[in-house]
C-alpha positions as CSV (number, residue, x, y, z in Angstrom):
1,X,68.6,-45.8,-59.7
2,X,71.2,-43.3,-59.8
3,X,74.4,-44.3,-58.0
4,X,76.6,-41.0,-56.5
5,X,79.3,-40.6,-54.6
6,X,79.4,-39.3,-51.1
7,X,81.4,-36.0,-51.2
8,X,84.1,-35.0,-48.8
9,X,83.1,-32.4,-46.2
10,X,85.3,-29.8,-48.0
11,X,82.7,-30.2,-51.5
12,X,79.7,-30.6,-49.6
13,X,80.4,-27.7,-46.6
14,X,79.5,-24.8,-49.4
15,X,75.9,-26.3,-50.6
16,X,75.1,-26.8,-47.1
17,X,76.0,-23.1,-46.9
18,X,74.0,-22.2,-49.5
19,X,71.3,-24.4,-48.9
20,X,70.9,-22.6,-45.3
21,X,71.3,-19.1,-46.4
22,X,68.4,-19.9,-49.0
23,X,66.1,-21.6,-46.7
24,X,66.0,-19.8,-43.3
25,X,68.0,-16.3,-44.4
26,X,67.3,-14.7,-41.0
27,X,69.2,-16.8,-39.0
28,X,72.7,-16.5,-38.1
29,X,75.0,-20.2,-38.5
30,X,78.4,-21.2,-38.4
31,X,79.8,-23.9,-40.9
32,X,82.9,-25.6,-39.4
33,X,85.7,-25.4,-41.6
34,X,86.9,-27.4,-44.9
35,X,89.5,-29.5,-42.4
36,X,87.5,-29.9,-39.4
37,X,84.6,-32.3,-38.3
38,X,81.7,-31.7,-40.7
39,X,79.2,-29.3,-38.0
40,X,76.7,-27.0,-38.4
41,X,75.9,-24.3,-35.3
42,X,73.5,-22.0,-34.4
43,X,71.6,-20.7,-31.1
44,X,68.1,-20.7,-30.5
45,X,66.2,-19.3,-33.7
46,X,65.4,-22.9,-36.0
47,X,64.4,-26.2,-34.7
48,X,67.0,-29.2,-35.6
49,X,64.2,-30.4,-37.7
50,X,64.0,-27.1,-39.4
51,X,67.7,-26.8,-40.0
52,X,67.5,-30.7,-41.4
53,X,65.0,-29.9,-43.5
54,X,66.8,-27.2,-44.9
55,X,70.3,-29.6,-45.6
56,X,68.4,-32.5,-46.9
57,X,69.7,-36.0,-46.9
58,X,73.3,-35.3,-48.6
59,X,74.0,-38.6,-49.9
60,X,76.3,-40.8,-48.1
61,X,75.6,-38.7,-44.6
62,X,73.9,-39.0,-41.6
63,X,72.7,-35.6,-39.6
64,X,72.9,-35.6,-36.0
65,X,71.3,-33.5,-33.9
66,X,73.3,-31.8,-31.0
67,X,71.9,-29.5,-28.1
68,X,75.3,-28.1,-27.1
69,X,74.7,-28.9,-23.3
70,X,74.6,-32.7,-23.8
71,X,78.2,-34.5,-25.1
72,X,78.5,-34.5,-28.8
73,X,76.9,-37.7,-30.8
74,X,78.9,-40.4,-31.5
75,X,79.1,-41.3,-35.7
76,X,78.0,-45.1,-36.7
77,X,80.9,-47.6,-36.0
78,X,83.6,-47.0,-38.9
79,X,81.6,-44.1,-40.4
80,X,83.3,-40.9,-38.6
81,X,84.2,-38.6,-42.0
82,X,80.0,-39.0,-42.5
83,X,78.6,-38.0,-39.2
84,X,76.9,-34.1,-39.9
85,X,76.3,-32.7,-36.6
86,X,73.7,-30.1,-35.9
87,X,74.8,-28.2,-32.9
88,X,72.2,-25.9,-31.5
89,X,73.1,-23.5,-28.3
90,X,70.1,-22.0,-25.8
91,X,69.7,-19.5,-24.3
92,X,68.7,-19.8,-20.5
93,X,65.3,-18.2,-21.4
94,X,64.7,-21.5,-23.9
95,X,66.7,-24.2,-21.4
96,X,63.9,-22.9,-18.0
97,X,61.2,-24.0,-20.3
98,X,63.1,-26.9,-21.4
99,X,63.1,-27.9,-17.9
100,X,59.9,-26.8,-16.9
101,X,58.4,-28.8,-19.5
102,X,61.1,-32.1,-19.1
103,X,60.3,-32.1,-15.5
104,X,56.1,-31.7,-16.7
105,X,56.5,-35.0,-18.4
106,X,59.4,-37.1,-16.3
107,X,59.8,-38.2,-12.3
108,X,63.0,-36.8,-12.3
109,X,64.7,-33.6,-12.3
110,X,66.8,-33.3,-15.8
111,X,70.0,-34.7,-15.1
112,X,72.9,-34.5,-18.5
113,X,74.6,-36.9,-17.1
114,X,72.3,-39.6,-16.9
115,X,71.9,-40.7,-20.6
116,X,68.3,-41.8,-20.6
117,X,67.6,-38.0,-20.6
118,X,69.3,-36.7,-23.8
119,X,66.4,-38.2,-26.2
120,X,63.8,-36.8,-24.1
121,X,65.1,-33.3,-23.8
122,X,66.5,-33.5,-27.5
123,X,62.8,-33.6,-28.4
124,X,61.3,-31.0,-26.3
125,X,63.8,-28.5,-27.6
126,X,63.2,-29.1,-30.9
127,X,61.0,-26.5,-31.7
128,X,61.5,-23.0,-33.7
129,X,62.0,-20.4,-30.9
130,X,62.4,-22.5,-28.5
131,X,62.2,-19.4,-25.8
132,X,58.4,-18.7,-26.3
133,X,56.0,-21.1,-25.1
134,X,52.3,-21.3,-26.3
135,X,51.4,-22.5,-22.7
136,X,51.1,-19.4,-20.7
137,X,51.5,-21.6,-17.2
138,X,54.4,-23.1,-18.8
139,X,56.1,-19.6,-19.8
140,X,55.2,-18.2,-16.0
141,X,56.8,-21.1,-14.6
142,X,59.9,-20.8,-16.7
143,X,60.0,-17.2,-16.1
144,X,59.3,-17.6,-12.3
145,X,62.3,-20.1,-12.6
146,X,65.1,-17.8,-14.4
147,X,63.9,-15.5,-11.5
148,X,64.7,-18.3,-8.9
149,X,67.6,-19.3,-10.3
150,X,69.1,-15.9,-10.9
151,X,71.8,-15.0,-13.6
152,X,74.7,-17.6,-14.7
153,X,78.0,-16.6,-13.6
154,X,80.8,-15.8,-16.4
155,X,82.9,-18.2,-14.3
156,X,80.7,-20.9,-16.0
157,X,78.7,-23.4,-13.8
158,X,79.3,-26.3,-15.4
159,X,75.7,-27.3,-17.8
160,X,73.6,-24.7,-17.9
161,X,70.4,-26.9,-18.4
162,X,71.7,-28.6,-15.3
163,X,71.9,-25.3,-13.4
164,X,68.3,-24.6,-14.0
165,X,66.9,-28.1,-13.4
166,X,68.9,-27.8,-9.7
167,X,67.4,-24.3,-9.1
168,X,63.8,-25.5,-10.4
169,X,64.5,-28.6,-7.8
170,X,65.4,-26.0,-4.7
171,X,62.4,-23.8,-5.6
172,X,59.7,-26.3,-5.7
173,X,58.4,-27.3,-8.8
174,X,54.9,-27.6,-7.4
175,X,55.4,-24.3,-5.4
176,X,55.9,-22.4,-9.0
177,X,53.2,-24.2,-10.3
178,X,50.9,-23.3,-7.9
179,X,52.6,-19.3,-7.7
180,X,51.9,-19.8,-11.7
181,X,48.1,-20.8,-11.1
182,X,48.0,-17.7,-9.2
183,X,49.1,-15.4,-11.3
184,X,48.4,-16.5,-14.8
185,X,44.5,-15.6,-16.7
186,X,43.9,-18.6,-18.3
């Protein structure tokens, strides 16, 4: 066995660079800097299990994944300089099938605030692309639902994964289903 050292954020921040730049070259992500907490961030584009893939396990760290709608993960008790978060933003195209697909598999509407929902939807956005769907019923419905719930405000609404699960709530979730049914060639 080989023993290491765990290095500081400042030593490890430029191989995580590279190591991302070499791995998934398309895609666009910001490295927090040398001083501040050790983070990662991108939108859309990779899935958290993509970008960890791409990182590795840097000795002495733990990655955390981090949709930026939910409130940031908290590091292991006593362990804060080793907590690597993954911060992914969405685009309200990926979020309506986010919550299309939460509210497919759960009895309730998404809700951030209730805790019991952040593994859930953590899982279900973590896909590559997360905007396109394989599922054409689930891609009518999300589009059917970014329709209902019309165009976020610059003013901010507050969560915008929240926003969309209250719009898909006022529409009918069954009634887009069954508009989807309609429409869709399957």
């Amino acid at each position: 066995m080989r023993i290491t050292r765990r290095k500081t954020w400042p030593q490890l921040r430029e191989a995580v660079s590279d190591d991302l730049r070499r791995a998934l070259p398309g895609d666009a992500f910001a490295v927090s800097g040398p001083d501040a907490d050790a983070c990662v961030t991108w939108a859309d584009g990779p899935s958290f299990s993509t970008v960890a893939a791409a990182v590795g396990n840097p000795p002495g760290w733990t990655l955390a994944f981090w949709p930026e709608f939910l409130p940031p993960p908290e590091p292991p008790q006593g362990h804060a300089a080793t907590l690597l978060r993954l911060r992914r933003s969405f685009s309200d195209a990926a979020l309506a099938v986010a919550v299309v697909r939460f509210a497919a598999s759960n009895v309730r509407p998404f809700d951030a605030a209730n805790p019991a929902h952040h593994a859930p939807m953590t899982a279900i956005l973590d896909v590559d692309d997360p905007a396109r769907c394989d599922y054409p019923l689930v891609a009518r419905v999300a589009a059917l639902l970014l329709d209902a719930a019309g165009p976020a405000t610059a003013s901010g609404e507050g969560n915008p994964a929240d926003r969309l699960a209250r719009a898909l709530e006022a529409a009918g979730y069954e009634t887009l289903w069954n508009e989807a049914w309609a429409e869709v060639d399957l």
